[in-house]
N, C-alpha and C positions, 0 to 999 in steps of 0.2 A: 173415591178412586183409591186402589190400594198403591198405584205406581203413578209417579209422575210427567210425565213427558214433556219435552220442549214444545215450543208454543208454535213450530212449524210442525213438528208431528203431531199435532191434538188437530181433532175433528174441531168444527164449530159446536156440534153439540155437545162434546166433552168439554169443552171450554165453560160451555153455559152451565152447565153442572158444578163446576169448583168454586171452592168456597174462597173466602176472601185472604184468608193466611196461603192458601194453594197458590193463588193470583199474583201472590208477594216472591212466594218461596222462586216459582216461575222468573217472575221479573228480575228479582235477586241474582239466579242461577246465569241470565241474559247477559245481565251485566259485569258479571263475573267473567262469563266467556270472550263477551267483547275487551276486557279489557285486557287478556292474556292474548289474541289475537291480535291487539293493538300492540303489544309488547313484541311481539312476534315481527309481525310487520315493521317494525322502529329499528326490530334486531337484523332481521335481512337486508333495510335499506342501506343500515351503515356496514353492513358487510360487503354488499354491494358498490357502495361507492367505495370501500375499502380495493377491493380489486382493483375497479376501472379505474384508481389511481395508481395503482402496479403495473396495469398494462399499458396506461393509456397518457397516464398524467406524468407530473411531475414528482417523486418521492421527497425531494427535498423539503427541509424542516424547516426555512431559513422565512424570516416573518417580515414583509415587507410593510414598513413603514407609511402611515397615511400622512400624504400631505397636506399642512395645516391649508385651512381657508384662507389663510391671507397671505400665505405664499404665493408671490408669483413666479410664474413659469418663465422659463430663460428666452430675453427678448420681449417679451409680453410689452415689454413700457417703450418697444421701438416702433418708430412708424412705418407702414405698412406699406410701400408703394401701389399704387394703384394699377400701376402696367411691369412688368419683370422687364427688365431691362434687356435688349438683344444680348446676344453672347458673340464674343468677340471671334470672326473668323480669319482667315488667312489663306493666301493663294499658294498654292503647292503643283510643284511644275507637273505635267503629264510623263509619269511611266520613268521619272526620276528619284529616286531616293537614296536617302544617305546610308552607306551599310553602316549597320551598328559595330561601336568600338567594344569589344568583348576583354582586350586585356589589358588591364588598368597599369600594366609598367609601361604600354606606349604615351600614357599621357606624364611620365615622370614619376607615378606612385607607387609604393612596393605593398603588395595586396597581402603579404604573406598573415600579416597581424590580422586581417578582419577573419581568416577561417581557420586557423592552425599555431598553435606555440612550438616554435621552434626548439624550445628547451625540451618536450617532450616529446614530437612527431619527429623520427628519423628523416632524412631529406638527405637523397641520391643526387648528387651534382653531376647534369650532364650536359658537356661542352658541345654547342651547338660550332659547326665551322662556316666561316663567310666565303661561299663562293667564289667570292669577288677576290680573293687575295690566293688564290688556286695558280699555278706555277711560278708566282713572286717570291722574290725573296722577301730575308728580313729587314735588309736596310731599305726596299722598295716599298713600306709601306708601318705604321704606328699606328698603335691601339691607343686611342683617346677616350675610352670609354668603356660603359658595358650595360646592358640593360635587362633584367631578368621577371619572368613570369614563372608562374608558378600552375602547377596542374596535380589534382589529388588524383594518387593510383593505390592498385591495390595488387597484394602478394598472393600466390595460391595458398600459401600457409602460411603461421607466422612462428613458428615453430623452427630450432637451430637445433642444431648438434651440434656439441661440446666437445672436440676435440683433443685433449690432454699430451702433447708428445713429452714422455718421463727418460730423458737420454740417461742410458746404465752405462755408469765408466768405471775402467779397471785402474787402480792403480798400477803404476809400472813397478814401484817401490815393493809393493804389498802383494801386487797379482790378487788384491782384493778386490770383488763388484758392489757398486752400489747403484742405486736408483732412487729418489725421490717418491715418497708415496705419493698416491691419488689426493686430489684434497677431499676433505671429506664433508658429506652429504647429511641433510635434518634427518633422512633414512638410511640407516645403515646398511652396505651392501646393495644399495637400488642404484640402477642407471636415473630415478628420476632426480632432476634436479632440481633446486627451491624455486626457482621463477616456474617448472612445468604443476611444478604440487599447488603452488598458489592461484596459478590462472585456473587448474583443473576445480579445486573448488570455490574459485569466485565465478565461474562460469556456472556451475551446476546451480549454486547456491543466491546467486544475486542476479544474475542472467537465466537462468531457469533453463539451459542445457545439460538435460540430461546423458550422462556416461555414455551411451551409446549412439549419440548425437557427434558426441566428439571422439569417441571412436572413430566413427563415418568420416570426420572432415582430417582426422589427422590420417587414416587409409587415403584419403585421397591425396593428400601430400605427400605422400610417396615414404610415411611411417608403418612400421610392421611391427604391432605390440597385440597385444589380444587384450580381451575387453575385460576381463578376468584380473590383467595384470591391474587397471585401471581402479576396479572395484577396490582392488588390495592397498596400491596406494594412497587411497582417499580414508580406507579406512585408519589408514598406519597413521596418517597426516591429522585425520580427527583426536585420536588418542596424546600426539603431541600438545592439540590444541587444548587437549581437557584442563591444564592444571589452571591456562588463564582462564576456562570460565566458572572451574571452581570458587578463583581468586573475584572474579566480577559477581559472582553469588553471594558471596559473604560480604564484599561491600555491601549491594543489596538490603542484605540482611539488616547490616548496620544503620542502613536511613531510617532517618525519621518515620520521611511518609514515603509511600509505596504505593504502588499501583497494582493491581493483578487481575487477569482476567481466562479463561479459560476459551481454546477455538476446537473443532474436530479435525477429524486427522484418517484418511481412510491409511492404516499402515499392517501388513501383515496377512496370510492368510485366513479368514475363516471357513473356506470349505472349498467345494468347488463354483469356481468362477464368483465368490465373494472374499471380500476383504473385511478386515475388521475396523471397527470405529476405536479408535484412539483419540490422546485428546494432550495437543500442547497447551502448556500453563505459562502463559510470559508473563513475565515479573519483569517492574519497572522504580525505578529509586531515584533517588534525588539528586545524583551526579551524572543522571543522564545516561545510564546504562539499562540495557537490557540483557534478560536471556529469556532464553525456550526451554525451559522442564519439559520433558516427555514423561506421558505415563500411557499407561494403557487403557486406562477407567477417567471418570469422573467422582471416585469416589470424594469424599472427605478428607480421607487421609491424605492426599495426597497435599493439600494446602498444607498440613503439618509439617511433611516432609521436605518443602520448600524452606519455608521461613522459619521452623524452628519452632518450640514450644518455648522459647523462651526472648520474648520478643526484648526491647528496653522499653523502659518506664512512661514515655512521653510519644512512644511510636503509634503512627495512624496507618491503619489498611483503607485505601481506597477499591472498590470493588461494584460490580452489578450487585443485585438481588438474590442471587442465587443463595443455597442457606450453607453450604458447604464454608464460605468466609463468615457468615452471622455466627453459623457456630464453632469455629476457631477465633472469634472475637472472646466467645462468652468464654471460652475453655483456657485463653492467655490471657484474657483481660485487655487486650489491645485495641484501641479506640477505632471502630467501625464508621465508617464513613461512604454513603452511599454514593456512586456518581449522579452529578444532576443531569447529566447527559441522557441517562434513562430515565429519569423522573420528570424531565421535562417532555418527553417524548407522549408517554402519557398523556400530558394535558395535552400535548399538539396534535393528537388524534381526537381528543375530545373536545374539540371544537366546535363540531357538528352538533352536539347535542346539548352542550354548555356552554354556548360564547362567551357569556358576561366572566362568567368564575375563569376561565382556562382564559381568557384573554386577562387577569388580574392574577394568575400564578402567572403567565409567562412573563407581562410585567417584573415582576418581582424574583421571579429567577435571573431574568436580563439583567438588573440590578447588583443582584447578586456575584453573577460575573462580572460586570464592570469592576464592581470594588475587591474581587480577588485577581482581577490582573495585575495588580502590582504586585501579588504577591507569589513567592515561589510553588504555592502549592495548587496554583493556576495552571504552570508548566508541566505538574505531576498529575494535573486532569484533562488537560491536551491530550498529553500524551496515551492517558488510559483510553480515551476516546479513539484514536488513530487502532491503537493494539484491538479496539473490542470493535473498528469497521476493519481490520487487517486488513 
């Protein structure tokens, strides 16, 4: 035969015809197929279960513990009664019941401490009057007491205006005027004032209200600013804030060990009706700080332009896999340091296919953490973990 064929496409007569290296080559080629097939099939299954634990399962990585064999079960060594004991009943009148006591100062106790701090919740005093002393006088009757409840309310706004009355006086002397300036403002020449700059961007920024959210609710309290004005003071109010996270960068800079990880960021126009991929860089140090670098890429450089080409002598970057930190390790010399958070993750997927081995790395990375909680650069891999599930 000048060509060979699989042994589902050969006739039986063309089979009877091949000689005995043909038989091999065949059988060869079989087993060859079967076992890329096999490969195949092993690769789908665990892709498949890979899903149906995305949609279906549990994602968590957390590795539950088998209970030793001679562990006993809570109770186990109590005896078992043979009959459950009745449960105890009670006669209850027909169509009588007790209304429930709802405000805990009729029973002598002041509720105010179990849902609100005084020190920091404003609280409107308002004097309830007793009927009962309604055309008396004062000497017809003495207060021996008082008893107070409390009820949470809520404002249309919480929002004041700032009133400033500046009295201009004339000397009689001089027939000269003067008046008191305005006090003055973290923005110069703005009606806003530091408590509306500070709520404006801890709302947007840590309560995730967007500018024109709070537009809307301060329109509705009976404020008339344009939305414009808003963008302007946030922007004015960030530029203040730049020199302290300059100053929290260069601490950064200065730790030991560091953290850093890289998230996306859809920021900016790319066309029509898309935006562009950007990409925050948090950076995390050993005092406990953070910041957010922005850039616009994932390039390389930008790890440079973070930390510096010129790291100290003893400094570790904690980081993913990614090659942009391996190669600003090699390029400053600064001690590169994987997180095991992603390298454990690994084996925990690969359990399926390698129990014995990935159940003897998790082992050993568990270990691992144990013996670096005590130590500070535990706290610095916490935390890189929290930054890289944002």
């Amino acid at each position: 035969m000048s060509t060979h064929s699989s042994i589902s496409a050969a006739t039986l007569e063309e089979v009877a015809r091949w000689s005995a290296q043909e038989v091999l080559d065949t059988l060869r080629r079989s087993e060859e197929r079967n076992a890329r097939l096999q490969c195949d099939v092993e690769s789908l299954t665990l892709q498949v279960e890979w899903f149906r634990r995305q949609i279906f399962g549990s994602t968590s990585e957390k590795r539950i513990a088998e209970v030793a064999s001679g562990q006993l079960h809570l109770g186990e060594m109590l005896a078992v009664p043979e009959q459950s004991p009745a449960a105890p009943v009670r006669q209850v009148p027909a169509h009588i019941r007790r209304l429930p006591s709802s405000d805990l100062a009729d029973s002598g106790h002041d509720e105010s401490s179990l849902f609100f701090d005084e020190r920091r919740v404003p609280v409107k005093v308002i004097e309830v009057p007793n009927p009962e002393v309604q055309g008396l006088s004062a000497e017809q009757y003495e207060v021996i007491g008082q008893k107070i409840s409390h009820r949470l309310a809520q404002q249309p706004g919480s929002y004041v205006v700032l009133k400033y009355v500046r009295p201009v006086i004339k000397r009689r002397d001089t027939h000269t005027l003067s008046c008191p300036p305005a006090p003055a403002g973290v923005i110069e020449g703005s009606r806003a004032d530091v408590s509306l700059i500070a709520g404006l961007l801890i709302d947007k920024m840590q309560w995730h209200l967007p500018l024109h959210r709070q537009h809307q609710r301060m329109t509705q309290a009976g404020i008339q600013v344009s939305r414009g004005w808003l963008t302007q003071i946030s922007s004015q109010a960030i530029g203040l804030l730049k020199p302290v996270y300059e100053a929290q960068l260069g601490s950064i800079r200065d730790s030991r060990i560091k953290a850093m990880d890289e998230t996306p960021i859809k920021a900016g126009r790319a066309g029509p009706g898309k935006m562009k991929s950007c990409y925050f860089w948090p950076v995390y140090g050993e005092r406990d700080e953070v910041c957010f670098p922005f850039f616009e890429t994932r390039a390389h450089a930008s790890v440079e332009a973070i930390l510096g080409l010129r790291p100290r002598p003893d400094a570790v970057l904690l980081s993913d896999g990614y090659g942009a930190y391996a190669a600003y390790a090699e390029k400053t010399g600064i001690a590169h340091a994987q997180c095991w958070a992603h390298c454990r993750r690994e084996f925990f997927n690969a359990q399926s296919v390698e129990p014995e081995l990935s159940e003897q790395a998790l082992e050993r990375i568990g270990r691992i953490s144990t013996r670096s909680s005590r130590t500070s650069g535990d706290a610095i891999c916490r935390r890189r973990t929290s930054i890289c599930t944002g």
